[in-house]
C-alpha positions as CSV (number, residue, x, y, z in Angstrom):
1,X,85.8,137.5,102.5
2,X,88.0,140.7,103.0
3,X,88.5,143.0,100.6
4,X,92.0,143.5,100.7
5,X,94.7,141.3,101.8
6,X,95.8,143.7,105.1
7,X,93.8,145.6,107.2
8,X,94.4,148.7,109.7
9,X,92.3,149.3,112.6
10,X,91.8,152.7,114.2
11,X,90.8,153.5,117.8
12,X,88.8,156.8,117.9
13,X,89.0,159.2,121.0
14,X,92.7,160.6,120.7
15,X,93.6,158.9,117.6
16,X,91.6,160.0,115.3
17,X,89.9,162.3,117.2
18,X,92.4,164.9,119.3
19,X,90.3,165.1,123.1
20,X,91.2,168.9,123.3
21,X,94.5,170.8,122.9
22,X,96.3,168.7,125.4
23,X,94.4,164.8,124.1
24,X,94.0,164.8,128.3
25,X,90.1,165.6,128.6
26,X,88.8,162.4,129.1
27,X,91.6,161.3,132.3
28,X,89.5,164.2,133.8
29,X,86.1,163.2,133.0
30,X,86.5,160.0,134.3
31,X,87.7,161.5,137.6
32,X,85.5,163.9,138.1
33,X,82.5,161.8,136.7
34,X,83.4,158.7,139.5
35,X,83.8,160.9,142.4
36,X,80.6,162.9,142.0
37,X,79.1,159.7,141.6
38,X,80.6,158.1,144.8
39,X,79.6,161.2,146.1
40,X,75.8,161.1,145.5
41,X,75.4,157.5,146.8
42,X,76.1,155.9,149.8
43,X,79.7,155.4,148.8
44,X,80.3,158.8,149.9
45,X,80.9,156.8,153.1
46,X,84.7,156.3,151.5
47,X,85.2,160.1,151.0
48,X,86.6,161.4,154.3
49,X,89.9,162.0,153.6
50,X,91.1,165.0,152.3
51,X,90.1,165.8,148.6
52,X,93.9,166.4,147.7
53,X,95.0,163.0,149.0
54,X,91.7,161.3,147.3
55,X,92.2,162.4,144.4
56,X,95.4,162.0,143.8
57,X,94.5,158.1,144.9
58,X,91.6,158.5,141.5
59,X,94.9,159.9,139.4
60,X,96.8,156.6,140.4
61,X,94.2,154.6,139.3
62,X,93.1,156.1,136.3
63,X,96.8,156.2,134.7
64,X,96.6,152.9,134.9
65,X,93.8,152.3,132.8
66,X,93.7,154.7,129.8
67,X,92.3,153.3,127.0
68,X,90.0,150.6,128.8
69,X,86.2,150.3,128.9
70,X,84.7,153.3,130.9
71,X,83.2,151.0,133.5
72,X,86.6,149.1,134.0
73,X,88.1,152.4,134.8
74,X,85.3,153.4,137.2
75,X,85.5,150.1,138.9
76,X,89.2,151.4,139.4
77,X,88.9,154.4,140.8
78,X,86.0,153.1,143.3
79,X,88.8,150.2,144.5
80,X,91.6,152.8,144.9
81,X,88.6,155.1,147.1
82,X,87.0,152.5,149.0
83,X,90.0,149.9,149.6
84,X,93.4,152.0,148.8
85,X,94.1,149.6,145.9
86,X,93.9,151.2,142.3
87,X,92.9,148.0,140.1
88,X,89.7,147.0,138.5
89,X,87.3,144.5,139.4
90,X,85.2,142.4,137.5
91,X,81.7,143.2,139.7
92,X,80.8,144.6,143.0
93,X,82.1,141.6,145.1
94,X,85.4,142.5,143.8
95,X,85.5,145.4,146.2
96,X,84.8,143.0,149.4
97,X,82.2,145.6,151.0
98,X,79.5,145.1,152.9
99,X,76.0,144.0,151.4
100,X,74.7,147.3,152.2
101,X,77.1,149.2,149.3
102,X,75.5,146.6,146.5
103,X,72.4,148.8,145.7
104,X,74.9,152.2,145.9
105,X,77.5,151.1,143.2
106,X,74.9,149.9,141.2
107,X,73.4,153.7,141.5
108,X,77.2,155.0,141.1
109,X,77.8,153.1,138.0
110,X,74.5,154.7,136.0
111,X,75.6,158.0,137.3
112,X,78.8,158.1,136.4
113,X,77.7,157.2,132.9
114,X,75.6,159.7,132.3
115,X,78.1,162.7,134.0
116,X,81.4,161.1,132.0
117,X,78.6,160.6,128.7
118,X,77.7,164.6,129.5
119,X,81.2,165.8,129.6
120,X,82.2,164.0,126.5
121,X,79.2,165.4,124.5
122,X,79.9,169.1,125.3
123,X,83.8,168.8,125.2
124,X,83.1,167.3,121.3
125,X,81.1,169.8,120.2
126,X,83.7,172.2,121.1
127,X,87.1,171.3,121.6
128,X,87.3,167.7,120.4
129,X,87.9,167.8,116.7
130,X,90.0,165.4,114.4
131,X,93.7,165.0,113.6
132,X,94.2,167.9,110.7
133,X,96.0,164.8,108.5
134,X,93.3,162.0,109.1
135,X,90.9,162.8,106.6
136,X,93.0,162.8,103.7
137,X,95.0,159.8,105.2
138,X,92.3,157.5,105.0
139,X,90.7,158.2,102.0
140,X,94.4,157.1,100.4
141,X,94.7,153.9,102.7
142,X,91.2,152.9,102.3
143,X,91.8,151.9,98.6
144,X,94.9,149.5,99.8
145,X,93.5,148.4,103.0
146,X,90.7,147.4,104.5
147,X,89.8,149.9,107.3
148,X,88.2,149.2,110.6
149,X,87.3,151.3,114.1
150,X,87.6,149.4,117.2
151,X,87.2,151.5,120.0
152,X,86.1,151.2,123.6
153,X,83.5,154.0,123.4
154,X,79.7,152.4,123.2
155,X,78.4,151.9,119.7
156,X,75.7,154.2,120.3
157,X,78.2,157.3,121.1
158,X,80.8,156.3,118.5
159,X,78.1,156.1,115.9
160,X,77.7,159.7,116.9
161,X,80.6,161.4,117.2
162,X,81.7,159.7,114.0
163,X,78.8,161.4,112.2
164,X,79.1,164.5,114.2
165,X,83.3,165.0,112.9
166,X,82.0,164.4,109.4
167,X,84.1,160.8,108.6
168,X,83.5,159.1,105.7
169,X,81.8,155.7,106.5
170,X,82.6,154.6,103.0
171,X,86.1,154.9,103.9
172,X,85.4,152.0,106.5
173,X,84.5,147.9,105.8
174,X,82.9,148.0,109.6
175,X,83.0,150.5,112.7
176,X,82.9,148.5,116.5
177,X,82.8,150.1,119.6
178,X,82.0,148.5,123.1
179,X,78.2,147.9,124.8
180,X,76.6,149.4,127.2
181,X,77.4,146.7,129.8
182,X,81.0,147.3,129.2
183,X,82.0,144.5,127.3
184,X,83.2,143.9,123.8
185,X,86.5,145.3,124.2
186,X,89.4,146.1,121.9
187,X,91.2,143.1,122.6
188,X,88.1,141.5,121.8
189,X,87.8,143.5,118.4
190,X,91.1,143.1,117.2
191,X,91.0,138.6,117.4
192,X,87.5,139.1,115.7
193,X,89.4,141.0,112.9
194,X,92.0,138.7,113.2
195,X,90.0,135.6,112.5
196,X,88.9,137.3,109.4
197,X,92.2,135.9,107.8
198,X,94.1,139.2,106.7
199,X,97.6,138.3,106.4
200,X,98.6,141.2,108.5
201,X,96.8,143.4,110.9
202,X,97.5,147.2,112.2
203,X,96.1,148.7,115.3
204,X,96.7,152.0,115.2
205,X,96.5,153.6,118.7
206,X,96.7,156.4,121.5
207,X,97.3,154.0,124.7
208,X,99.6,151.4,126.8
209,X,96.4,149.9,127.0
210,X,95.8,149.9,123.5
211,X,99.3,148.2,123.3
212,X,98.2,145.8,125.3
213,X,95.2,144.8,123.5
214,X,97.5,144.6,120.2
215,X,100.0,142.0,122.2
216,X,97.0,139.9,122.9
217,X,95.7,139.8,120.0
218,X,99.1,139.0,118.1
219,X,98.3,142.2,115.8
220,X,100.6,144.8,114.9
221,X,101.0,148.4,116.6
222,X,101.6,152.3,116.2
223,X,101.0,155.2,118.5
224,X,99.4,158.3,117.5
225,X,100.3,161.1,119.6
226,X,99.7,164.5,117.5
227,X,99.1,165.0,114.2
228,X,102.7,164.3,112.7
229,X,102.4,160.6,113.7
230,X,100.0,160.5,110.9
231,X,102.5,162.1,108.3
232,X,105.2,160.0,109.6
233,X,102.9,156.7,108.8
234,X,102.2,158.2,105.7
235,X,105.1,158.0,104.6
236,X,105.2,154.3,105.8
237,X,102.0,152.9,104.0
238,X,101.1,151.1,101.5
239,X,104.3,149.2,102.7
240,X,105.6,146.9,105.4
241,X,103.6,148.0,108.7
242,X,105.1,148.9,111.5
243,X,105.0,147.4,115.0
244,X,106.0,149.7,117.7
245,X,106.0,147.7,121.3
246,X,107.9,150.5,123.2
247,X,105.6,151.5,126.4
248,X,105.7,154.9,127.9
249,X,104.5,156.2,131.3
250,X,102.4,159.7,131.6
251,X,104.4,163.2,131.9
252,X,104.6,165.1,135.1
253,X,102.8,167.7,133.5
254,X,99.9,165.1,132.7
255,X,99.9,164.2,136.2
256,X,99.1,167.6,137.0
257,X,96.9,168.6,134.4
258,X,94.4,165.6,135.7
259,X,95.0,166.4,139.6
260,X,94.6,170.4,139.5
261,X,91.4,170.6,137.2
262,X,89.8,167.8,138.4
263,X,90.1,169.2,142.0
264,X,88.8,171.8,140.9
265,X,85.7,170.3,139.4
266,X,85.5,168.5,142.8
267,X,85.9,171.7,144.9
268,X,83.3,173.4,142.8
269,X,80.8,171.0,141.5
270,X,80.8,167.9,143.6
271,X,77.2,168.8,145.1
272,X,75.8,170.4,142.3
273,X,72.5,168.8,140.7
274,X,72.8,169.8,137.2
275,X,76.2,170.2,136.6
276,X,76.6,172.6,133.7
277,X,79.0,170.5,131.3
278,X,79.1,173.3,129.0
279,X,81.1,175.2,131.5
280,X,82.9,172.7,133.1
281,X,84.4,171.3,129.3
282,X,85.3,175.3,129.0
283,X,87.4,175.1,132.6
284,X,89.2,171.9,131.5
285,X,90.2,173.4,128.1
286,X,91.1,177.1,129.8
């Protein structure tokens, strides 16, 4: 049975974590991290165009998907290289290639984990650090609430990075993050916490996509964008939560943040072996 009669679930990267000065690291780790991997498989076939145009084909797709599963925004990007079309597919025969590309996605999926996984890990041990308010926040709501993290990020990698930002796991009834397969999704989360019977539920979010996820799941929504959005629901909670539906699109200066330094990742790194993620993580955050 739940402890407490409400419950607020948190997302991790940028909500309670900040992903660098900007919250914009990962939009370029996912780029980067899918065309290298495109690159060192067969799928490099795709890659003839012009880097400019390409990438600004893997910026289309990835603003569409913030927030989702890593391999759902891989999939993505790979559609929007190999077939013009920025959405996701569920598998390979989503993409309607040839039986000959089976064996390279498969390849590109593992390495794009483990180059997006490498940029993460060095970008959090320098530049990814929590909200300055969130400690102190949920050590006051977790006497009220119950609290929950559902994030996208695997269980394995959100188990450490929560450790490595120093949280407080007794703050939390439960932490759930996504597998390794890329299932187990927020939406997913949220209606498990849901059927737990609280008689109201708060996901507290970075995303559109994370909006999404709260529609679905009939739970309600906020949107952390810095660190005042905290002192703002502070000053909310304990109380009536609040549901905010609005949706917003990406600034131009977002836009150009992911273009320009991931084309310069591409430029400089796309046929390196052992990409130096320490360095790269420094670039992104220069």
């Amino acid at each position: 049975m739940p402890d407490h009669e409400c419950a607020v679930a948190f997302d991790f990267d940028g909500t309670l974590i900040q992903n660098g000065p900007l919250n914009l690291d990962k939009g370029v780790h996912i780029i980067f991290a899918s065309w290298y991997a495109c690159r060192r498989t067969r799928l490099n076939d795709f890659l003839g165009a012009g880097a400019d145009a390409l990438t600004a084909r893997m910026v289309d797709a990835y603003i569409r998907y913030p927030g989702s599963p890593r391999f759902e925004q891989f999939s993505a990007i790979v559609n929007a290289l190999v077939n013009h079309v920025p959405d996701s597919v569920a598998s390979f025969d989503g993409f309607v290639l040839g039986e000959e590309y089976r064996e390279a996605y498969a390849e590109a999926r593992q390495i794009y984990n483990r180059v997006y996984s490498g940029l993460n890990d060095a970008a959090a041990d320098r530049f990814w650090k929590p909200y300055v308010s969130v400690k102190a926040f949920l050590h006051r709501l977790a006497g009220v609430y119950d609290l929950f993290i559902a994030s996208g990020v695997t269980q394995d990698i959100l188990e450490k990075d929560f450790a490595r930002h120093g949280f407080d796991r007794g703050c939390f009834s439960a932490i759930h993050g996504g597998n390794t397969a890329g299932g187990n999704d927020k939406g997913e989360i949220l209606k498990m916490l849901k059927r737990r019977g609280y008689m109201d539920l708060l996901f507290v979010a970075d995303s559109n996509k994370d909006l999404e996820y709260a529609e679905i799941a009939a739970v309600k929504f906020y949107r952390i964008r810095a660190d005042a959005d905290y002192r703002r629901l502070a000053g909310m909670l304990p109380g009536t939560f609040p549901d905010e539906r609005e949706t917003w699109e990406f600034e131009p200066f977002e836009i150009d943040f992911f273009q320009t330094k991931s084309l310069y990742l591409i430029g400089t790194y796309q046929d390196v072996e052992n990409l130096p993620f320490i360095d790269m993580s420094g670039y992104i955050n220069t």
